[in-house]
C-alpha positions in Angstrom: 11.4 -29.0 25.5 14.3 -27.9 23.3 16.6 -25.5 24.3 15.8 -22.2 23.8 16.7 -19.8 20.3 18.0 -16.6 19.8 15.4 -14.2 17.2 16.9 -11.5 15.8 15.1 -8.8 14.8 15.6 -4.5 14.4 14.3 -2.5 17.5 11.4 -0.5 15.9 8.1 -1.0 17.8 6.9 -2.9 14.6 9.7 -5.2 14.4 9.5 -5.8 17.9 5.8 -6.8 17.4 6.6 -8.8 15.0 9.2 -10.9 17.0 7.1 -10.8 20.0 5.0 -12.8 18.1 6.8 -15.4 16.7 8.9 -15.7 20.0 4.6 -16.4 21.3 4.5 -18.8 18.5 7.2 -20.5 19.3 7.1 -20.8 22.7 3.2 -22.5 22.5 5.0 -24.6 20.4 7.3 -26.2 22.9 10.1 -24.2 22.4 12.0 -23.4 25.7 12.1 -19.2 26.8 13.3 -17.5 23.4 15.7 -14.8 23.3 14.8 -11.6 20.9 18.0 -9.9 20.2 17.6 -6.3 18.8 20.5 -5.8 15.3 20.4 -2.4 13.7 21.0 -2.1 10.2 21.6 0.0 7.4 18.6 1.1 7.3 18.2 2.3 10.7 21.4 4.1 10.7 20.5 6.2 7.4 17.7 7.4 8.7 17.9 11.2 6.9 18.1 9.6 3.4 15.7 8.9 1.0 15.0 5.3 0.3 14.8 5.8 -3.6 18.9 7.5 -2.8 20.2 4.3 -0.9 18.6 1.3 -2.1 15.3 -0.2 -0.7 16.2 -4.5 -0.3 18.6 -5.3 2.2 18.5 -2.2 3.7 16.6 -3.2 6.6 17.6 -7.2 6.9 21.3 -7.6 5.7 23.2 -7.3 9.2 20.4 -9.4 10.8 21.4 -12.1 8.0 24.7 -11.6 8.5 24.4 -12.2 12.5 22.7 -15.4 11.7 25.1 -16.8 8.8 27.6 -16.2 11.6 25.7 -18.2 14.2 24.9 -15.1 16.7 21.4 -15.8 16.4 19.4 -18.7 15.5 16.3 -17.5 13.3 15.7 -13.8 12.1 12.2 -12.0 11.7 11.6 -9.9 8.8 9.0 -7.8 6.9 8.7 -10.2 4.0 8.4 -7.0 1.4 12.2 -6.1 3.1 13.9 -8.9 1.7 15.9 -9.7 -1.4 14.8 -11.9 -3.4 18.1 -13.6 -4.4 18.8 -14.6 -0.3 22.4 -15.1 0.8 23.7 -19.0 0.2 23.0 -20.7 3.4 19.3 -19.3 4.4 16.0 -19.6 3.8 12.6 -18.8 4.7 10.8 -21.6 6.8 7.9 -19.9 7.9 5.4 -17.2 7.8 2.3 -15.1 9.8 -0.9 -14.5 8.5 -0.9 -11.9 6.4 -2.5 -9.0 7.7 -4.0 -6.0 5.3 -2.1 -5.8 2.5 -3.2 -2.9 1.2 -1.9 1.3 1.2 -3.1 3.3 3.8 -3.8 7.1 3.6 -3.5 8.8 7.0 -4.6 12.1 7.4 -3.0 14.7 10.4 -5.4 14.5 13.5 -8.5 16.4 13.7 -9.1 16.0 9.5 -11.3 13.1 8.0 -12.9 12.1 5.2 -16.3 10.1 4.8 -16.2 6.0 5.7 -14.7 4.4 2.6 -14.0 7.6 0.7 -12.8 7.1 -2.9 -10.3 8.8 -5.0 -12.2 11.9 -5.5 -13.3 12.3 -1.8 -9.6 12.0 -0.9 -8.9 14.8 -3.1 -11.1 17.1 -2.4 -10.2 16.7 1.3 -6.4 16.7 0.5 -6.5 20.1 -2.0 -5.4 20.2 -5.3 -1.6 19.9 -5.0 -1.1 18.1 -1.8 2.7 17.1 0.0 2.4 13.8 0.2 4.4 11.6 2.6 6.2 8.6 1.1 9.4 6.6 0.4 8.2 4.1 -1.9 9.3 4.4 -5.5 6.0 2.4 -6.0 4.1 4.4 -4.7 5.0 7.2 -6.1 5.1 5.5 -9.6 1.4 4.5 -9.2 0.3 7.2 -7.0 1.4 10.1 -9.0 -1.3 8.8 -11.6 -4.1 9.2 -9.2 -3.4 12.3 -7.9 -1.1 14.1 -10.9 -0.8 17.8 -9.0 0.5 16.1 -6.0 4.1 16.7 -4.7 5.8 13.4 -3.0 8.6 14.0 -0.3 10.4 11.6 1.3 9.6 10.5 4.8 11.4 8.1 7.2 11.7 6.8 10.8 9.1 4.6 12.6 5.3 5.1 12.7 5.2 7.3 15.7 7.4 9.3 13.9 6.2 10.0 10.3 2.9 10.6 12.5 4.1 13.2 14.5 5.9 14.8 11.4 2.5 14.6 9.7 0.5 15.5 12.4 3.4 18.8 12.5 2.4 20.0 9.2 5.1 18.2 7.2 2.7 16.8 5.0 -0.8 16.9 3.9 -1.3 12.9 4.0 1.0 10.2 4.4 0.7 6.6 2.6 1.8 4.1 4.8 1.0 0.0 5.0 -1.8 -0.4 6.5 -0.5 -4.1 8.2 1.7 -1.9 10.3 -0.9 0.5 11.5 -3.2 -2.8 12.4 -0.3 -4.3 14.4 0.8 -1.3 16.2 -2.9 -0.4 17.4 -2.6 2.6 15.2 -5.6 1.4 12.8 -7.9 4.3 14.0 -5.3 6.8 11.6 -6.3 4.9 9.0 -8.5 7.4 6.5 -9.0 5.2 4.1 -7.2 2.0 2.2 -6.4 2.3 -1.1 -7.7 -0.6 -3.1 -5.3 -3.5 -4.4 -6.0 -2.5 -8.0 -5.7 1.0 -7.7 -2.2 0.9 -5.9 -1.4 -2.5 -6.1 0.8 -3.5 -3.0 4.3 -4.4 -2.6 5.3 -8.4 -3.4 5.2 -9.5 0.6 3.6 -6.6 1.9 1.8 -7.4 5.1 3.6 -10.7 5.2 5.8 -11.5 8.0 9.0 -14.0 7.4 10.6 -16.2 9.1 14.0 -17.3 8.3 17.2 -19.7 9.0 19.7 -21.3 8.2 19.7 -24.2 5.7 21.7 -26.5 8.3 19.0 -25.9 11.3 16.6 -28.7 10.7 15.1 -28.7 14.0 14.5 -24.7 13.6 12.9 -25.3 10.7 10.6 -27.9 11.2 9.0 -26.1 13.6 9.2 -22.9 11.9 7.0 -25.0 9.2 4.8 -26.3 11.4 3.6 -23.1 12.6 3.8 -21.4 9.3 0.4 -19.9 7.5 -0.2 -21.9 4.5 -2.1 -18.9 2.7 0.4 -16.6 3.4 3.4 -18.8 2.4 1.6 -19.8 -1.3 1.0 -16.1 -1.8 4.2 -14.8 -1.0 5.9 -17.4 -3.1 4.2 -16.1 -6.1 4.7 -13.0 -5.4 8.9 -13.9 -4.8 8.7 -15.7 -7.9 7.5 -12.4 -9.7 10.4 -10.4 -8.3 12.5 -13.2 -9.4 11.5 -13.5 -12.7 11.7 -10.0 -13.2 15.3 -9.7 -12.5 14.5 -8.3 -8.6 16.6 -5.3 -7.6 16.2 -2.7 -5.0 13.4 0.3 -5.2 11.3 -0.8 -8.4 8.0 0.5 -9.2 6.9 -2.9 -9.0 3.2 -4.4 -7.3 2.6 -8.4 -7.2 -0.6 -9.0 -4.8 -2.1 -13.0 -5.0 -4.9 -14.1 -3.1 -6.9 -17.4 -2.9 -9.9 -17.0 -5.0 -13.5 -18.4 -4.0 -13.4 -21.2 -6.2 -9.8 -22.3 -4.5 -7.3 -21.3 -7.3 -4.9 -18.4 -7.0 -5.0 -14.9 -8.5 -1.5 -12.6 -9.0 -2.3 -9.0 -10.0 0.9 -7.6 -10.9 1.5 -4.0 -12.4 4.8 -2.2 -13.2 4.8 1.8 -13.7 7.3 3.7 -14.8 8.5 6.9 -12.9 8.7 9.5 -15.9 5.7 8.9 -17.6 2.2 7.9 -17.4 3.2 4.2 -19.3 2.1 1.3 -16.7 1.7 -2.1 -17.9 -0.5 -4.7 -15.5 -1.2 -8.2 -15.8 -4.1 -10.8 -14.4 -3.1 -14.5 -14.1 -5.0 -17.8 -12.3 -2.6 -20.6 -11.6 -3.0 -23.7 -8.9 -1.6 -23.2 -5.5 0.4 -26.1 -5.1 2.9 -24.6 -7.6 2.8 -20.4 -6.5 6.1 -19.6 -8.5 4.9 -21.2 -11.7 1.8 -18.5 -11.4 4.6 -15.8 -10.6 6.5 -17.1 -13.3 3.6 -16.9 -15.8 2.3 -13.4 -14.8 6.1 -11.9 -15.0 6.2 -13.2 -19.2 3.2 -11.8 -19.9 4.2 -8.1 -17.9 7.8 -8.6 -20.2 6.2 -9.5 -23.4 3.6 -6.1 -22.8 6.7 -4.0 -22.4 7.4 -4.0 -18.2 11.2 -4.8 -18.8 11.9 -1.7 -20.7 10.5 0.2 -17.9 12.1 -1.9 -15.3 15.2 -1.1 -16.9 14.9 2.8 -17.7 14.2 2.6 -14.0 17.5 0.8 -12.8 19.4 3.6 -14.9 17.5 6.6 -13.9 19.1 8.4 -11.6 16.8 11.8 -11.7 14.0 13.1 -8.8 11.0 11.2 -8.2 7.7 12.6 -9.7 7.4 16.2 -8.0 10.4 15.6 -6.3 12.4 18.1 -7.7 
């Protein structure tokens, strides 16, 4: 049995979940007693300030990354849609969970509902005309604000039990959160319905977890592959290799979901929307999982050559309100 490694992670009940796991993993694996230790970050501390305001990537990972560059902790656990593409010189990612839902989730406050796999129009009648939706996601809001154009978006931050207890508080008239973390947290019952992938196409990563260390830990890493999910880890390479390809950055109205089709290839729905207008430009591409960031690769020249990098890059120099943010 080898000796034992240190996980760092951030304290929320998610990330501890998420940790908790892998530590599980791990430890089945023949790994001796693992240590979680709990790293705050950026994105913890600024907890009054609007995503869109501070920058989304890194936020949440960067002194975890730096604790294990500097050898404090052996492995770090991450929501994959958290990190940066471009990853500090020195780490990788060795392994991943399955992913779990990758979809949006509209939650409702207690005591309101709407019929089992309501659509668009149920939501809206249920959620009035100009509803105060919950939501720090540039995304979101880019692709959101199209389905439901009278709708005001205001920030919202902290951890789950939180945004549901401001929502629950009349804050809001709906939040949109990830469904994956409602699953993990046992909080799936708020769940009023799930958006589907091609109307709000999810984050690149969303609902994956990731795993990752440094480039000189072999012995970390071949075990961190070895317990890795292979469908998860082909999908969120494509998805990477989007981001990539599309010159990456922090909050970008951006979606990349792949999946495994039934015939065994893979699928990356991809859509970038821009935050001023009603412009969106989407793409549809097929490619062979043994090679995920050619497929990511692909999908990002056809999104550029329909006009995504002009609104990628009106984006990076915006620096108005959201939609209805004013």
């Amino acid at each position: 049995m080898t000796a034992h490694w240190r996980i760092g992670t951030r304290g929320s009940a998610l990330a501890l979940w998420q940790a908790t796991t892998v530590k599980s993993l791990l430890e089945a694996a023949g790994v001796a007693p693992c240590e979680i230790v709990v790293i705050k970050t950026d994105g913890d501390r600024l907890q009054d300030a609007p995503l869109s305001a501070i920058g989304g990537k890194r936020l949440f990972v960067k002194e975890i990354e730096d604790a294990l560059l500097q050898g404090e902790v052996d492995l770090a656990v991450h929501s994959a849609k958290d990190m940066a593409v471009l990853m500090p010189v020195g780490l990788h990612i060795a392994g991943v969970l399955p992913r779990a839902d990758p979809r949006d989730a509209v939650v409702l406050p207690a005591g309101r509902a709407v019929p089992p796999d309501a659509g668009i129009a149920a939501l809206s009648a249920v959620i009035g005309d100009t509803p105060a939706l919950g939501t720090s996601s540039v995304r979101r809001v880019a692709q959101l604000h199209r389905l439901f154009p009278h709708a005001q978006f205001l920030p919202v931050r902290g951890n789950v039990d939180t945004r549901l207890r401001k929502l629950d508080a009349g804050e809001y008239d709906a939040l949109i959160l990830a469904a994956a973390g409602l699953y993990r947290l046992d909080r799936a019952g708020r769940i009023s319905a799930s958006l589907p992938v091609d109307a709000c196409v999810p984050a690149p990563g969303q609902g994956i977890v990731a795993i990752e260390c440094r480039d000189d830990s072999e012995e970390i890493t071949q075990t961190l592959v070895a317990i890795s999910d292979r469908a998860a880890d082909i999908a969120l390479r494509a998805e990477r290799a989007l981001v990539e390809a599309l010159g990456g950055g922090c909050q970008l109205p951006l979606g990349g979901h792949c999946r495994a089709t039934s015939d065994g290839a893979l699928e990356l729905l991809a859509c970038v929307t821009s935050i001023e207008s009603e412009h969106e430009v989407r793409a549809l591409g097929f490619g062979d999982p043994s090679d995920p960031e050619a497929l990511g690769h692909e999908v990002a020249e056809r999104l550029i050559a329909d006009g995504a990098g002009a609104i990628l890059e009106a984006v990076r120099e915006y620096d108005g309100p959201l939609p209805d943010q004013e």
